[in-house]
C-alpha positions in Angstrom: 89.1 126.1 108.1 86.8 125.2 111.0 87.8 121.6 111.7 85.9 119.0 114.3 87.5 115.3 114.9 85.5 111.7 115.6 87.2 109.2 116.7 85.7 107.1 114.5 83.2 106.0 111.7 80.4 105.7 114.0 80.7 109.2 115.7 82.0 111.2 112.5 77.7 110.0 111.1 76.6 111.2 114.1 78.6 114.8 113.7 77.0 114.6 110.1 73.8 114.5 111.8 73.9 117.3 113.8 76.2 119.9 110.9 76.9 118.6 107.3 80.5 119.4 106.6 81.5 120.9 103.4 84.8 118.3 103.0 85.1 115.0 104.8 88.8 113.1 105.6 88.6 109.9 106.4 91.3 107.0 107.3 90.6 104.3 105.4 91.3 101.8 108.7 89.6 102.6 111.4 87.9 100.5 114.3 84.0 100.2 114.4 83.3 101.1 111.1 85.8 101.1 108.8 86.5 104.4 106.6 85.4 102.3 103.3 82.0 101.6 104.7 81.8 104.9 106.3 82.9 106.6 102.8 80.1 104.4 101.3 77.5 105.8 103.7 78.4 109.3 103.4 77.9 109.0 99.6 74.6 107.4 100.0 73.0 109.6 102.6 74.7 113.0 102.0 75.9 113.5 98.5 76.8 117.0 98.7 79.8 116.2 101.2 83.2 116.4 98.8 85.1 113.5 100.6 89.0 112.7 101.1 90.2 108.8 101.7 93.4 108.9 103.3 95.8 105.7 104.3 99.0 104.7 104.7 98.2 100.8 102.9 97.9 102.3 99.5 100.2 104.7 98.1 99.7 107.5 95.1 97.3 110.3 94.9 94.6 108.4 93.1 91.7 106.9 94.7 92.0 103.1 95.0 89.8 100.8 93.2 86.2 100.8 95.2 86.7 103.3 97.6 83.9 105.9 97.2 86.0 109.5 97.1 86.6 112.4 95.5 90.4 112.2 96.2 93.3 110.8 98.0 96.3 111.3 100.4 98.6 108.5 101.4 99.4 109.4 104.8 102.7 109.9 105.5 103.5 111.8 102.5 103.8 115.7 102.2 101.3 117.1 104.2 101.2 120.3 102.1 99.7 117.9 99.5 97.3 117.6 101.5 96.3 121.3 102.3 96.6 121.5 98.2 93.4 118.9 97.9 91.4 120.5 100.6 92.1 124.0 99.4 91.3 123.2 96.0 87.9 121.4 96.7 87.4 124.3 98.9 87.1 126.5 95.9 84.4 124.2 94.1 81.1 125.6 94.1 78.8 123.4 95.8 76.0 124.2 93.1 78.6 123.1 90.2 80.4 120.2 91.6 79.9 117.6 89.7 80.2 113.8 91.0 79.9 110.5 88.1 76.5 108.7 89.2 78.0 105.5 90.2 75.9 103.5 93.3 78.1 103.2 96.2 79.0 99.8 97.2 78.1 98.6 100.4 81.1 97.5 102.2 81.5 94.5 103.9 83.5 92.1 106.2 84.0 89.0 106.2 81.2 87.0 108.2 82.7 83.6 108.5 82.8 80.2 106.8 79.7 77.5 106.5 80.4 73.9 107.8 82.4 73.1 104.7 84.8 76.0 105.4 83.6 78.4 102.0 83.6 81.3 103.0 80.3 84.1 102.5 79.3 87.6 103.9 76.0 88.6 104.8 74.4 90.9 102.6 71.4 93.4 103.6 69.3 94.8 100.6 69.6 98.6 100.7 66.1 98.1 99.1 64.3 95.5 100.9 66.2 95.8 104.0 66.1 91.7 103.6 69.1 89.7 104.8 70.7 86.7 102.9 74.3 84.7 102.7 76.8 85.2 99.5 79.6 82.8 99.1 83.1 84.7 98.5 84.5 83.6 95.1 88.5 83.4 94.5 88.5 86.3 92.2 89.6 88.8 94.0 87.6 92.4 92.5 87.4 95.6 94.1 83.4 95.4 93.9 81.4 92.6 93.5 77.2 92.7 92.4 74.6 90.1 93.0 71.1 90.2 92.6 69.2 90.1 96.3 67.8 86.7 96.7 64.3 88.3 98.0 63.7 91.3 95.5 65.9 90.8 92.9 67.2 94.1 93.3 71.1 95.3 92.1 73.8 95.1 94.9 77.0 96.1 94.5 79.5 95.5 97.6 82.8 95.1 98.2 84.8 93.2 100.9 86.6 95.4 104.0 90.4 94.5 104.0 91.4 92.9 107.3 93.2 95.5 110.0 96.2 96.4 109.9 97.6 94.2 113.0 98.3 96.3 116.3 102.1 97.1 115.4 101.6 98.3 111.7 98.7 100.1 113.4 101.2 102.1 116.0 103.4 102.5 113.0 101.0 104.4 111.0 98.8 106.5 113.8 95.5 104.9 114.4 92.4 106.5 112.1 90.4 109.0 112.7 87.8 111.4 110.9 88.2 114.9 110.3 85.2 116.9 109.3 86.2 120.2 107.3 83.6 123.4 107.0 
């Protein structure tokens, strides 16, 4: 496999630009952009890309709830596993791979509180490009929708998970991109 490396979400879209990979691995926690709104973006601007979510917070070999891939590693485990996943989506036809036609979430942090303390996220419209606050509920759902306050429009978003503070972090090898052809 021919393999290139960004350091993070922000670089690994610019690589896009320039070649579109056959197979994309991403961390799921990474700084910048995180890999779940990086996943997100991938899926909305380059469809063709088959794309593998890797972390060590979840554990299994299914996707987790929300995230926007078309498999899974836990890091950490076997890394043969690995090489099994990206060898079999190797051999997928890009003419006959077929993806479900689910919208993307948009994934979001956490913006900050208004003077009462509830807290919201700010929201863009992928439609109107339009800007407006959601308060957070309680219920805690993998992806959220909402109707844009400007256009009406569907959005469907999740919230990022916090970091992973700096020790876990050491622990489990910072995230990274990896960009398979």
């Amino acid at each position: 496999y021919s393999v290139r490396t960004a350091e993070d979400g922000f670089a690994a879209l610019a690589a896009i630009r320039h070649e579109i990979p056959d197979i994309l691995l991403s961390d799921l926690n990474m700084p910048g952009m995180s890999g779940f709104e990086l996943l997100s973006v991938v899926r909305r601007r380059f469809p063709a890309i088959q794309v593998i979510a890797m972390s060590g917070a979840f554990s299994g070999n299914t996707v987790p709830a929300g995230v926007v891939a078309d498999a899974f590693y836990e890091k950490g485990r076997n890394p043969g596993s690995l090489l099994e996943i990206v060898r079999a989506m190797s051999q997928i036809e890009q003419s006959t791979f077929q993806r479900t036609h689910t919208v993307a979430p948009i994934w979001i942090p956490k913006n900050g509180h208004d003077p009462s303390g509830v807290e919201y996220v700010i929201i863009t419209c992928p439609e109107c490009l339009r800007t407006f606050r959601q308060i957070l509920t309680e219920a805690l759902y993998p992806v959220y929708e909402t109707g844009c306050t400007h256009c009406s429009g569907l959005i469907r978003y999740a919230i990022v998970p916090p970091a992973p503070t700096q020790a876990l972090q050491g622990m489990r090898g910072g995230g990274s991109v990896h960009v398979l052809q």
